[in-house]
LUMKE-899143 format. One record per residue (C-alpha): residue in three letters; x, y, z; residue number from 1. Coordinates in nm, 2 decimals, padded with zeros to 4 digits, m for minus. Example, Ala and Ser with C-alpha at 12.3 -4.5 7.8 and 13.67 -1.06 7.14 Angstrom:
residues 2
   residuo       c1       c2       c3   num
       ALA    01.23   m00.45    00.78     1
       SER    01.37   m00.11    00.71     2
END
This chain:
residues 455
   residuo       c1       c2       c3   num
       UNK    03.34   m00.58    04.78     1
       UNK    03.39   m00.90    04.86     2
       UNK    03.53   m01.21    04.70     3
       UNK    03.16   m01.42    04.74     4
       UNK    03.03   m01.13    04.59     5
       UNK    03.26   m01.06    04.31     6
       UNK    03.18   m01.37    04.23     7
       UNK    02.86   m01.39    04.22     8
       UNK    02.87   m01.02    04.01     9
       UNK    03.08   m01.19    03.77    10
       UNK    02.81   m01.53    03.75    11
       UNK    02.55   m01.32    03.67    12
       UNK    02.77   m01.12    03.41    13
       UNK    02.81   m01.46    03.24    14
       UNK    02.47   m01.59    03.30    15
       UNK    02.35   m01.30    03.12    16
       UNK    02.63   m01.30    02.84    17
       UNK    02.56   m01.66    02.80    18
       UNK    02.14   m01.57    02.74    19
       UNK    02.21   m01.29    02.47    20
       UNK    02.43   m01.49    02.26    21
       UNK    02.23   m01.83    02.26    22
       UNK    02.24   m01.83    01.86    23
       UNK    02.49   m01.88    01.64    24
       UNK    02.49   m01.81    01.24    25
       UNK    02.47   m02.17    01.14    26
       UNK    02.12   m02.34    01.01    27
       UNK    02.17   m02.59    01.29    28
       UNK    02.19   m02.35    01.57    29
       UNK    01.90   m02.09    01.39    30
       UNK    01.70   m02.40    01.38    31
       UNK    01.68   m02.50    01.72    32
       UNK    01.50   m02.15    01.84    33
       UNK    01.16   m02.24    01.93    34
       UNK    00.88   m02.06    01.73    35
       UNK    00.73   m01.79    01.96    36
       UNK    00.37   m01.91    02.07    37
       UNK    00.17   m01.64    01.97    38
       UNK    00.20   m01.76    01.60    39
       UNK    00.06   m02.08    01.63    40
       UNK   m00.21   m01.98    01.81    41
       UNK   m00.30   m01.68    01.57    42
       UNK   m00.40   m01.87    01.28    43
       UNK   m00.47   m01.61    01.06    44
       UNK   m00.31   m01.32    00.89    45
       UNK   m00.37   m01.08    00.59    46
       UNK   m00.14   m01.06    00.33    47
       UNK   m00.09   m00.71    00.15    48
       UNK    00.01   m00.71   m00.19    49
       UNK    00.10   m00.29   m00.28    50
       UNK    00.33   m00.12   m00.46    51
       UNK    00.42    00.06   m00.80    52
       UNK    00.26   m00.27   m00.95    53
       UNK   m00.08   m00.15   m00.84    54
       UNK   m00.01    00.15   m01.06    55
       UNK   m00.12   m00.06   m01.39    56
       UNK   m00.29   m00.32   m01.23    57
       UNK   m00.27   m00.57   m01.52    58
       UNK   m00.16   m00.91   m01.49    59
       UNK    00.03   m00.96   m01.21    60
       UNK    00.24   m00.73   m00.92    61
       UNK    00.55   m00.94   m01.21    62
       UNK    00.39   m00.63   m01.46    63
       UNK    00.76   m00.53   m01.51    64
       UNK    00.93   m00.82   m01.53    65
       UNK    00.69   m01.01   m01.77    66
       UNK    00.63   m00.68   m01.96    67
       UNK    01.05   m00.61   m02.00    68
       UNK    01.22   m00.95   m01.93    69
       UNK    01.03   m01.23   m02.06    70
       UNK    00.81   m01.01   m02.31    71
       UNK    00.52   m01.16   m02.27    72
       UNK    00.27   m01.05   m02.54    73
       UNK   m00.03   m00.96   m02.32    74
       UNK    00.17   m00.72   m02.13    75
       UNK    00.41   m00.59   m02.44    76
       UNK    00.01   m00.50   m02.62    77
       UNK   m00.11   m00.33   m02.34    78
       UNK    00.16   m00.09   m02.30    79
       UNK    00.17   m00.04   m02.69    80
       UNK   m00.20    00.06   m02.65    81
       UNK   m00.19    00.22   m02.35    82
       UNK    00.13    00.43   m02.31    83
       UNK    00.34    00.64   m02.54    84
       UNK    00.66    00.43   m02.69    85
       UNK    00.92    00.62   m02.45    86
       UNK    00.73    00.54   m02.10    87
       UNK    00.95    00.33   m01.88    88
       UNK    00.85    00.11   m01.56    89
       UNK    00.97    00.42   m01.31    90
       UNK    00.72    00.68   m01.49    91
       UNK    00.43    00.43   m01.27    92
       UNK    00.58    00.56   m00.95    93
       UNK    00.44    00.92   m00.96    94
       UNK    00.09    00.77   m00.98    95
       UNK    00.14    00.57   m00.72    96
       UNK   m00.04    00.84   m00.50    97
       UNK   m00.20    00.68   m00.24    98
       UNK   m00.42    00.97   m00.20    99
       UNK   m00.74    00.77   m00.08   100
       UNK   m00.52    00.56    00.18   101
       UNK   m00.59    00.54    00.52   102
       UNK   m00.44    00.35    00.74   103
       UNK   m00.68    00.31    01.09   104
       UNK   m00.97    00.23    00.82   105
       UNK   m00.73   m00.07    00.69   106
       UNK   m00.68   m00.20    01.00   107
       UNK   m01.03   m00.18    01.11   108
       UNK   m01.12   m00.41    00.85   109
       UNK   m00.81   m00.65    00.90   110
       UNK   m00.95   m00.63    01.27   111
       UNK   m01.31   m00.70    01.14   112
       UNK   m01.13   m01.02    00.93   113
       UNK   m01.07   m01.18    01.28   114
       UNK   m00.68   m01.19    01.14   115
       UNK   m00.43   m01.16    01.46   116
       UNK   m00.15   m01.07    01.23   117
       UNK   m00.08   m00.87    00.88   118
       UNK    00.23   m00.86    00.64   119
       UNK    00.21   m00.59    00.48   120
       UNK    00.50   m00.57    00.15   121
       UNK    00.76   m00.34    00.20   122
       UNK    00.96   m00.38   m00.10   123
       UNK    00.87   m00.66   m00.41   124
       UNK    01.10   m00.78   m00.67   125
       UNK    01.03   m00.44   m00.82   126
       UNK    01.28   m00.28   m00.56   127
       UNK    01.06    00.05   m00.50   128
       UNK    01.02    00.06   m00.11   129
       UNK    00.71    00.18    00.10   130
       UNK    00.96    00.36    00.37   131
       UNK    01.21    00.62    00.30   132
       UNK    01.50    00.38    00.29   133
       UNK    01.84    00.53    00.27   134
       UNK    01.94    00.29    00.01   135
       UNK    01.70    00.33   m00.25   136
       UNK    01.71    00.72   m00.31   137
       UNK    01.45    00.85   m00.53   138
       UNK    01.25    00.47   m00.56   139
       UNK    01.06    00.49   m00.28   140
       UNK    00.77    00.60   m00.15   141
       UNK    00.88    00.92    00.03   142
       UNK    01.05    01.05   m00.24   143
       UNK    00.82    00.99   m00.53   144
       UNK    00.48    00.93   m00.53   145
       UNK    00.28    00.95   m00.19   146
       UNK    00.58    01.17   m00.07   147
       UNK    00.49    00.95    00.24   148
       UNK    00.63    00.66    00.47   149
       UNK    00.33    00.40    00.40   150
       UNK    00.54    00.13    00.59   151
       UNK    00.54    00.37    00.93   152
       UNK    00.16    00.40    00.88   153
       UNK    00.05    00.11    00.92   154
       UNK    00.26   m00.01    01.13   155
       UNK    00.13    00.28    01.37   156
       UNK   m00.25    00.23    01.29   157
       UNK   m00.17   m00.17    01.36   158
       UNK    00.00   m00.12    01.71   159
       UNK   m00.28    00.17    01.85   160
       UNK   m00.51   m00.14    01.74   161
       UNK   m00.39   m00.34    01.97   162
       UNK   m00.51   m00.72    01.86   163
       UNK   m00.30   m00.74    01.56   164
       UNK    00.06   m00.82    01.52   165
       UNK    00.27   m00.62    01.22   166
       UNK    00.46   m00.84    00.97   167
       UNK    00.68   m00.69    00.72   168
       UNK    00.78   m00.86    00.40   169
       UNK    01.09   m00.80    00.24   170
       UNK    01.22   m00.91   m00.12   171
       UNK    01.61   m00.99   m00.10   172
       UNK    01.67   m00.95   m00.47   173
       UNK    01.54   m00.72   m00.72   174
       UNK    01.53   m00.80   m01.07   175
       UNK    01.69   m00.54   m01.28   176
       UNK    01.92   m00.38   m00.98   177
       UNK    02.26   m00.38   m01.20   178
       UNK    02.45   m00.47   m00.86   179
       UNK    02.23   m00.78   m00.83   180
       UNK    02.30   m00.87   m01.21   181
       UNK    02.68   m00.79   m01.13   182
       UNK    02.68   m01.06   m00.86   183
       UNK    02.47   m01.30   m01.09   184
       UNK    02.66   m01.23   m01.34   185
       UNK    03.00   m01.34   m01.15   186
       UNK    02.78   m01.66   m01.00   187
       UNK    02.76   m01.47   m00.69   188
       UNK    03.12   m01.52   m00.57   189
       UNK    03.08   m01.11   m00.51   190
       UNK    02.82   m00.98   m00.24   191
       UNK    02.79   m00.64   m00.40   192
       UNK    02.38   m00.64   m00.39   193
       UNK    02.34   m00.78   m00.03   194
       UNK    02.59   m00.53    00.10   195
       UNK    02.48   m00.20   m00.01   196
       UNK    02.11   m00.32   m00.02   197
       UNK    01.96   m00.58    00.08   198
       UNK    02.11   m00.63    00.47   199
       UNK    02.11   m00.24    00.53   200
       UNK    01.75   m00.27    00.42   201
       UNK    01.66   m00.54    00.69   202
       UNK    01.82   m00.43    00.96   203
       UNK    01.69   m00.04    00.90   204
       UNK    01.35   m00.26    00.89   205
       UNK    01.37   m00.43    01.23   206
       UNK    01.54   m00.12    01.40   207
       UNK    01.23    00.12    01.27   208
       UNK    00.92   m00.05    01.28   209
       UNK    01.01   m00.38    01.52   210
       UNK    00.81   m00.63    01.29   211
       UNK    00.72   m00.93    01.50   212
       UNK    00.70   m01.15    01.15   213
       UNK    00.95   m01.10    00.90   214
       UNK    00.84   m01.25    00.57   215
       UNK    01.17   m01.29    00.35   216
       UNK    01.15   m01.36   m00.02   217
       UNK    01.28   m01.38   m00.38   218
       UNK    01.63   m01.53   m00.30   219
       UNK    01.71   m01.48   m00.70   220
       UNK    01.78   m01.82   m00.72   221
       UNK    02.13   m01.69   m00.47   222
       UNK    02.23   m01.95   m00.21   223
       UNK    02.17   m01.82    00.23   224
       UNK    02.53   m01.79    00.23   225
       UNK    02.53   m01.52   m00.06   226
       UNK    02.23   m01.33    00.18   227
       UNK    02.42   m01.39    00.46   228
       UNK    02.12   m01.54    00.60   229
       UNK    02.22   m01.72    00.90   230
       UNK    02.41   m01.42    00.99   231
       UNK    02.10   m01.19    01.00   232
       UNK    01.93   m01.40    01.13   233
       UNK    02.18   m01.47    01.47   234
       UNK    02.19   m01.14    01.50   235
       UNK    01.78   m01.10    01.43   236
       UNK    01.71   m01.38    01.77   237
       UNK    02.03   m01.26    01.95   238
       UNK    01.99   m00.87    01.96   239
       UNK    01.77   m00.74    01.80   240
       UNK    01.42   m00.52    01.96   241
       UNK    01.20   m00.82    01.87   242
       UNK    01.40   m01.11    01.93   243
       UNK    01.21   m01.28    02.19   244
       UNK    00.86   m01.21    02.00   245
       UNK    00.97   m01.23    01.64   246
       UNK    00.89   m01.50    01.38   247
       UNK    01.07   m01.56    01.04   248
       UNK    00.94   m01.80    00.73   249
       UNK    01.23   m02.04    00.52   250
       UNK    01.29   m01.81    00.24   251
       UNK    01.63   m01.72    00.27   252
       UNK    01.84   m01.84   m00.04   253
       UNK    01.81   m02.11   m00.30   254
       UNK    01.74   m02.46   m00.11   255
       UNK    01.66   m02.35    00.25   256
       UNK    01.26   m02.28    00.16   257
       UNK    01.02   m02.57    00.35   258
       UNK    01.39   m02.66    00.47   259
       UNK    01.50   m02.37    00.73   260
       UNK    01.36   m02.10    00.92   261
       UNK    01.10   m02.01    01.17   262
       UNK    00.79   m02.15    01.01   263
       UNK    00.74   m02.38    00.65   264
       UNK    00.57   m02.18    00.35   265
       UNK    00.72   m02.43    00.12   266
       UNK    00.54   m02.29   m00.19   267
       UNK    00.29   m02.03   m00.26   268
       UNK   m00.08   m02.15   m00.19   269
       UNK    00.06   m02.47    00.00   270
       UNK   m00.18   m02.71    00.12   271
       UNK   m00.06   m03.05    00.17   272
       UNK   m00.44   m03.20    00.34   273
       UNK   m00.26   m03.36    00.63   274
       UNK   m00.06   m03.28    00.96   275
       UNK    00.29   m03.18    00.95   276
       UNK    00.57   m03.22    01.17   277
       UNK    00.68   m02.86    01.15   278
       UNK    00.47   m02.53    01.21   279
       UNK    00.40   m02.42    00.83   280
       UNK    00.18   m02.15    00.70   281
       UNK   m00.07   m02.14    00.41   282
       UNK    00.00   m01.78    00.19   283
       UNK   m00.29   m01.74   m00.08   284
       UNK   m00.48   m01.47   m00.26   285
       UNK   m00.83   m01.38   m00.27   286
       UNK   m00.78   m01.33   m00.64   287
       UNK   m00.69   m01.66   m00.80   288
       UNK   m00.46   m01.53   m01.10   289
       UNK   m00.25   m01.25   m00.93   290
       UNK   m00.14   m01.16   m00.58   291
       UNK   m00.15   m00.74   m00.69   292
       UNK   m00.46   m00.60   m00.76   293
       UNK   m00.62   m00.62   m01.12   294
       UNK   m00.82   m00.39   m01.26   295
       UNK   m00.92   m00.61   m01.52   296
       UNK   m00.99   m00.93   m01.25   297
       UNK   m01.37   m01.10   m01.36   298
       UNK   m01.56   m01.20   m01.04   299
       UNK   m01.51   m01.58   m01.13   300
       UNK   m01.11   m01.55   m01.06   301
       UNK   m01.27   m01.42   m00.70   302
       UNK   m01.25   m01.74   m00.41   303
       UNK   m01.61   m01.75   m00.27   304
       UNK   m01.62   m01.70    00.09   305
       UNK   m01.76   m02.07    00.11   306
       UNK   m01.41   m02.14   m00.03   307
       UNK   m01.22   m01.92    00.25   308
       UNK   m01.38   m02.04    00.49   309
       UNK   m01.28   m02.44    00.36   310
       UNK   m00.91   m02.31    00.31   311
       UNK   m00.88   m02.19    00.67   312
       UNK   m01.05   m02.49    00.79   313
       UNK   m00.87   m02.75    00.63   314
       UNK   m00.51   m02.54    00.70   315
       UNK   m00.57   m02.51    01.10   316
       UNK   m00.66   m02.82    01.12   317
       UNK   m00.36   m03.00    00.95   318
       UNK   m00.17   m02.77    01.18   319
       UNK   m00.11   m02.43    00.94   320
       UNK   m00.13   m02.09    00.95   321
       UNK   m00.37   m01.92    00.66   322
       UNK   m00.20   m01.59    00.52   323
       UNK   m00.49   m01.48    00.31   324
       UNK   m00.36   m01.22    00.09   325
       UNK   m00.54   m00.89   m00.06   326
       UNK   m00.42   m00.61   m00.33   327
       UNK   m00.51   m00.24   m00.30   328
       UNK   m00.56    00.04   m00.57   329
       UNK   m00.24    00.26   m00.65   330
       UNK   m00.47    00.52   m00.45   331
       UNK   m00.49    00.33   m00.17   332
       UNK   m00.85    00.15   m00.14   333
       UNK   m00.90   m00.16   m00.03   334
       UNK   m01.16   m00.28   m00.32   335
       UNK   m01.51   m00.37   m00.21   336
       UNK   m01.50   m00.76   m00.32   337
       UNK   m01.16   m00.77   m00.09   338
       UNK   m01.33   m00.63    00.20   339
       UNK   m01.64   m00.81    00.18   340
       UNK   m01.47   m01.14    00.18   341
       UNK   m01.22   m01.00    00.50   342
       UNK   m01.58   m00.89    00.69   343
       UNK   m01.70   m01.24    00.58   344
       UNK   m01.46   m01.39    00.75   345
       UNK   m01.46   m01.23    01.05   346
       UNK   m01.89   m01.25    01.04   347
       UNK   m01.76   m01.66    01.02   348
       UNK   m01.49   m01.62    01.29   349
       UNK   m01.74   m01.49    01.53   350
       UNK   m01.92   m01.78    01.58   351
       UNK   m01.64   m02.09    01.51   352
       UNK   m01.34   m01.90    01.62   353
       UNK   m01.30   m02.08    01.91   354
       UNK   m01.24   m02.38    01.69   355
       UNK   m00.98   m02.20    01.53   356
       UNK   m00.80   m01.96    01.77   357
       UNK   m00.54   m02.12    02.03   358
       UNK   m00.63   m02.48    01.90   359
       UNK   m00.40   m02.79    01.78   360
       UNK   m00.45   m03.03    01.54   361
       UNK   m00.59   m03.34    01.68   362
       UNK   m00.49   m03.71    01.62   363
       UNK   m00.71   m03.75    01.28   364
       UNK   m00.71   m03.42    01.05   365
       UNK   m01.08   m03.51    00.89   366
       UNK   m01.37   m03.74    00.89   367
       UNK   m01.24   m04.13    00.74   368
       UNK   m01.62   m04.08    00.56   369
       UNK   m01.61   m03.74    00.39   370
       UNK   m01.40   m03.49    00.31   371
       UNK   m01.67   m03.27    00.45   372
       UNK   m01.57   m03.27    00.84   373
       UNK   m01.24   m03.14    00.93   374
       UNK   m01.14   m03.15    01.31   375
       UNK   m00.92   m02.94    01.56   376
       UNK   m00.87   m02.96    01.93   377
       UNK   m00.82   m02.80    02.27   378
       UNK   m00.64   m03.06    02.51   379
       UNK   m00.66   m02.79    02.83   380
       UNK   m01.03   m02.82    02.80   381
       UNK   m01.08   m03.17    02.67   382
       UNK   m01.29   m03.07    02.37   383
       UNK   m01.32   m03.16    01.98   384
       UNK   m01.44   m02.97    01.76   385
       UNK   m01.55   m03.11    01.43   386
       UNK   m01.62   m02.87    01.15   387
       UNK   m01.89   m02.93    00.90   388
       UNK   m01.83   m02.75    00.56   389
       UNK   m02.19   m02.88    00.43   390
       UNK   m02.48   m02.88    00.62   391
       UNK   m02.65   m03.26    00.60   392
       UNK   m02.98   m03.27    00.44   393
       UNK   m03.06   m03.56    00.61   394
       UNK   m03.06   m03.39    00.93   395
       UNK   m02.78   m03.57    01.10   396
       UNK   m02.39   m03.61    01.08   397
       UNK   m02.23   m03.95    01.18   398
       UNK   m01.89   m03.93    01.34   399
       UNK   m01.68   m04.23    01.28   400
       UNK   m01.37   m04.33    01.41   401
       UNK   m01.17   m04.14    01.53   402
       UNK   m01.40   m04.05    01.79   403
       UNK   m01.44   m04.24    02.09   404
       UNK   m01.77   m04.13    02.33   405
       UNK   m01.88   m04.19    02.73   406
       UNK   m02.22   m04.16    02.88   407
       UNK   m02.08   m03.79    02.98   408
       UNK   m02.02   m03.68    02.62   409
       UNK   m02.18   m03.33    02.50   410
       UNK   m02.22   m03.18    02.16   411
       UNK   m02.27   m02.86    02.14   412
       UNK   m02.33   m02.62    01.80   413
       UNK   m02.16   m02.35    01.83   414
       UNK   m02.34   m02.04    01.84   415
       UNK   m02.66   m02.27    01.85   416
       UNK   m02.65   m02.52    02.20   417
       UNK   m02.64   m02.83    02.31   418
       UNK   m02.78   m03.10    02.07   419
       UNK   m02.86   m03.45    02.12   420
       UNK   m02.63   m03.73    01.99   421
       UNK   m02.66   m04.15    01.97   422
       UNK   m02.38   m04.41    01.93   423
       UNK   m02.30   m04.53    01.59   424
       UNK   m02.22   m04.86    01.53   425
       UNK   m01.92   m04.98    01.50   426
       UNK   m01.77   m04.65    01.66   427
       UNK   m01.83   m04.30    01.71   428
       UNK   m02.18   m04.08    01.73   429
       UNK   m02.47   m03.96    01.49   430
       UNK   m02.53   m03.62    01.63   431
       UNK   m02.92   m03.52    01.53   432
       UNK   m02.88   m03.12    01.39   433
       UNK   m03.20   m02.91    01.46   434
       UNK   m03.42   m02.80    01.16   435
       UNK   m03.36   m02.46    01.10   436
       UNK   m03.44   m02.20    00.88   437
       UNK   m03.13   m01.95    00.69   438
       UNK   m03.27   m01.66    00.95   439
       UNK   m03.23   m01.92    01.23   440
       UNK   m02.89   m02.05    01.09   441
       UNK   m02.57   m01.97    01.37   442
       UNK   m02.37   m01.87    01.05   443
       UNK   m02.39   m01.94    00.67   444
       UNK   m02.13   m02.10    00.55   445
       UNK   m01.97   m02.36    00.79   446
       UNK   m02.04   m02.48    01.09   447
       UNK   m01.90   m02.63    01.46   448
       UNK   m01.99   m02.95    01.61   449
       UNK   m01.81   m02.92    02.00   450
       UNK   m01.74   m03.26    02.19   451
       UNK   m01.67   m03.25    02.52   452
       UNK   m01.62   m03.60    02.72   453
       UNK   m01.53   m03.78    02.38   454
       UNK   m01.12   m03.85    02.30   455
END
């Protein structure tokens, strides 16, 4: 060989060195990866709340903690009427059977939701994982109670789907592992827990299952550097099977949440009614009080679909993700009032996703007038779209600044047709809706105004 071409051999070598190792384990250099595109224009994810929580569904998927730790007398009454005075939080795992659980039926109704991705909790705070991990022997789900790897399927049924992304999430602490109260306990100048547990655990995660979002949590108040977060996480964009496709949230020790990370949750049910700088993503439940299911829930702590539909609105338009979050039975059934809302959603989705899907926020978030009209937009094809969560009884909707119209502007309703607009004085248009009855209705809860020609 000769020496033009050694050295070109030994370019490429470097050129391709140079590609793999683009990320170092520092917040700066973790920072600067660009978020895969494919999340921002999803939009919309399910949330799975399951585990040995679901078992006695009272409360909160925080049964064990507020039941043992803080003592909190609703849970401390229910056990004493409910359970012998010996019965301890593991005796919930054997009836966590899963028997009714079926994976492809799940994911047909995520699919039915319209959601492009799901994150689906692998281990809680609880510790018990949904896999056979290697370092949780005998609290997990293949050794005690659905004898089965739940984690595997669905992450199986999700892929032969096809138009849904897997997420895992993935507590870092656990709240009565006695190596994680060691390290607390010593003010976490020892890395005990993260060692044996909780980094084994992550990487066995991505190896297995390839997870293209990886929704971290519960830092146990533990600073990244106790996590060895940045560490992970070089080694998560660097080398690992997903790292060209995979997104992460900012939940990876004490200070780096709405801070660090792949995308901003900054606190649970986060909606902050105006654009952001940074991509962020809205994670709420379907059931107001708890994020597990309840077998004791009363309709009224149930979001109407009318209020779904407003929460996904308002959140893509002020540039968010919405990760809508649902809890199944200990056996495995998605509960009728969860998947009527999910099939709601998709029934909505139908008609007005393509105000939703691949969209960005545009210059104003909602209407100056009301807080009725929320708008998105679609630069590549020069449209609005201005999303009406109230129909007018007046039969018309006035536009005001922001919008500016030309003699060549169209308004369209989507899953209607075109409808006939006027200038409004001093800016923007009166769009005339058409009288229609329920059956003649597009869709039933919120509807699309399209402008094309208008900036």
């Amino acid at each position: 060989m000769g020496a033009l071409a050694v050295a070109s051999v030994l370019a490429l070598i470097l050129l391709v060195d140079f590609s793999r190792a683009k990320y170092e384990p520092t917040w700066e250099s973790i920072d600067s990866r660009p978020l895969p595109e494919w999340f921002d224009q999803a939009k919309f994810g399910i949330f799975i709340h399951w585990g040995v929580f679901s078992v006695p569904s009272f409360g909160s998927e925080w049964f064990w903690f507020y039941w043992q730790k803080q003592k909190v007398k609703a849970y401390v009454d229910f056990m004493q009427k409910n359970y012998p005075p010996d019965f301890k939080y593991q005796d919930f795992a054997p009836q966590f059977t899963a028997e009714f659980f079926d994976a492809k039926e799940w994911t047909d109704i995520f699919a039915a939701s319209g959601a492009k991705y799901i994150v689906l909790t692998t281990k809680h705070h609880e510790g018990f994982t949904l896999w056979g991990s290697k370092n949780s022997w005998n609290w997990n789900a293949v050794d005690v109670g659905p004898k089965r790897d739940l984690v595997d399927e669905v992450a199986t049924a999700v892929r032969a789907h096809g138009d849904i992304r897997l997420g895992l999430y993935h507590s870092l602490f656990e709240w009565f592992n006695p190596l994680f109260e060691l390290d607390a306990a010593n003010l976490f100048a020892t890395t005990y827990f993260p060692t044996a547990k909780t980094l084994p655990e992550l990487y066995e995660l991505v190896g297995k299952y390839k997870p293209e979002v990886l929704w971290s949590d519960g830092d146990g108040d533990a600073p990244d550097k106790y996590w060895n977060s940045t560490g992970f996480l070089a080694w998560l964009y660097n080398d690992s099977p997903v790292r060209d496709t995979v997104v992460t949230n900012d939940r990876w020790g004490s200070g780096s949440i709405c801070k660090h990370g792949g995308y901003y949750t900054c606190s649970d049910r986060y909606q902050p009614g105006h654009l952001l700088k940074h991509k962020w993503e809205n994670c709420m439940t379907i059931d107001t009080k708890s994020w597990g299911y309840r077998r004791n829930a009363p309709l009224s702590d149930y979001l109407t679909i009318e209020q779904l539909v407003a929460t996904l609105v308002e959140t893509v338009s002020c540039g968010g993700n919405l990760l809508m979050n649902v809890g199944p039975t200990h056996d495995g059934r998605i509960a009728p009032i969860f998947e009527e809302r999910l099939r709601q959603m998709g029934q909505w989705l139908k008609v007005n996703g393509e105000a939703i899907y691949n969209t960005t926020a545009w210059r104003a978030q909602k209407e100056n007038a009301t807080n009725n009209v929320w708008y998105t937009s679609k630069p590549q094809e020069k449209a609005i779209f201005a999303i009406l969560l109230a129909w007018p009884d007046d039969g018309s909707v006035i536009l005001n600044e922001p919008v500016v119209t030309k003699e060549q502007t169209k308004v369209e309703l989507l899953g209607y047709g075109s409808l006939q607009w006027e200038p409004a004085k001093p800016s923007g248009l009166q769009v005339l809706l058409p009288q229609l009855s329920f059956k003649q209705m597009p869709c039933q809860w919120a509807w699309t105004l399209k402008l094309t020609g208008a900036s």
